[in-house]
N, C-alpha and C positions, 0 to 999 in steps of 0.2 A: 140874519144871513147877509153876508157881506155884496154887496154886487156894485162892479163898476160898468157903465154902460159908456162908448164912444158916440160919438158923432161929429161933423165936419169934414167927412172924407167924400170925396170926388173926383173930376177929370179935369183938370185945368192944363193952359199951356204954357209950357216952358216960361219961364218969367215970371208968371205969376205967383200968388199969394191962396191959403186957406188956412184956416183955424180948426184945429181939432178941439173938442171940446169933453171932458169924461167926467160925468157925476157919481161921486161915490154914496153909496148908500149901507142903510145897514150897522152903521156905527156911528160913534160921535166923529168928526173929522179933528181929530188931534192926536199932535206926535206922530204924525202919518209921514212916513218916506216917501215920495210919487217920485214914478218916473216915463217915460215913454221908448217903448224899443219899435222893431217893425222887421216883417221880413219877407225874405223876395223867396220863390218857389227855389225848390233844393238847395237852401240856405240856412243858416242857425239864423235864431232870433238874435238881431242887431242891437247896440245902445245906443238911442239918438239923444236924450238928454234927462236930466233928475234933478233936482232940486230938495235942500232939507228943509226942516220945519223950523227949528229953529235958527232964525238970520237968514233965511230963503237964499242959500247958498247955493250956483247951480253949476254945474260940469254938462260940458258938450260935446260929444262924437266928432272931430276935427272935421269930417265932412260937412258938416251940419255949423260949425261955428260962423258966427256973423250972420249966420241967415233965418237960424230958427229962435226959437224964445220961448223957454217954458214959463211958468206963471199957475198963481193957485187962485182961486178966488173961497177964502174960509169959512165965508158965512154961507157959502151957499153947498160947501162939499166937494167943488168943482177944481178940476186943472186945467189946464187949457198949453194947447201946444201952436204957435203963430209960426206958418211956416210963407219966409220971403224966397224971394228969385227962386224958385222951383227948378229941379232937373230932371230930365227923364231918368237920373241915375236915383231919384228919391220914390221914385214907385214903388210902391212894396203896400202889404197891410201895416197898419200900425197898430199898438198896442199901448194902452196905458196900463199901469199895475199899481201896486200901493204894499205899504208895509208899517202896520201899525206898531207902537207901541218903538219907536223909532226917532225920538226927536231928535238928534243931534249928525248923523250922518247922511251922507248924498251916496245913494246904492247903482252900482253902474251895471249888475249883472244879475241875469233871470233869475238864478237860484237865490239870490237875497231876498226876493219879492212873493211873497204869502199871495195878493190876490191878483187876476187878472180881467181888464175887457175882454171882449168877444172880438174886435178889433173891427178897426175901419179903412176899408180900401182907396190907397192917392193913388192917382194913375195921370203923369205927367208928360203930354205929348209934345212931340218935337217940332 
C-alpha cells in the first residue's frame, strides 16, 4: 500500500524560509513522477512545482519561480519542497503526490497523479 506522508508545514513570517518534506512509502521509489500542489479554501488544488526522474527536470507555478525548489532525495524515498521569501499569498495546505511507473515526464496537473499526502498546512503572517 502506497502512502506518501508530509511534513514541514507551519507559521512563519513573511520572509521567511520552510522545507516541506514527503516520504513515500510502499513501493520501490523509481520512475516516480513527484510533484507538489496546495490549496487555499474555496479553491481548486494549485500546481506549485514537479520535477522528473529521469534528468531531475523541474517546472515551476510562475508564482512560486525563484523562490521555491523542489528536490528528491532517492535513497531515502523522499522529496522535499524548500520554500524562500514566503508571502502571505503562499498559505494554503500543500500536498505532495507521486506517479509511478513515469520516468521521463514532469506532471503539472492532479488528475496525472495516482497518489497523494494528507497534506500539510503553511500559514504565512504578514
Amino acid at each position: 500500500q502506497v502512502q506518501l506522508v508530509e511534513s514541514g508545514g507551519g507559521l512563519v513570517q513573511a520572509g521567511g524560509s520552510l522545507r516541506l518534506s514527503c516520504v513515500v512509502s510502499g513501493r520501490p521509489f523509481s520512475s516516480v513522477a513527484v510533484g507538489w500542489f496546495r490549496r487555499v479554501p474555496a479553491k481548486d488544488r494549485e500546481f506549485v512545482a514537479a520535477i522528473s526522474w529521469i534528468g531531475g527536470t523541474t517546472n515551476y507555478a510562475d508564482s512560486v519561480q525563484c523562490r521555491f525548489s523542489i528536490s528528491r532525495g532517492n535513497a531515502k524515498g523522499t522529496m522535499y519542497l524548500q520554500m524562500n521569501s514566503l508571502k502571505p499569498e503562499d498559505t494554503a495546505v500543500y500536498y505532495c503526490a507521486a506517479k509511478f511507473n513515469e520516468p521521463m515526464r514532469i506532471l503539472s496537473t492532479p488528475d496525472e497523479y495516482g497518489y497523494w499526502g494528507q497534506g500539510t498546512q503553511v500559514t504565512v503572517s504578514s
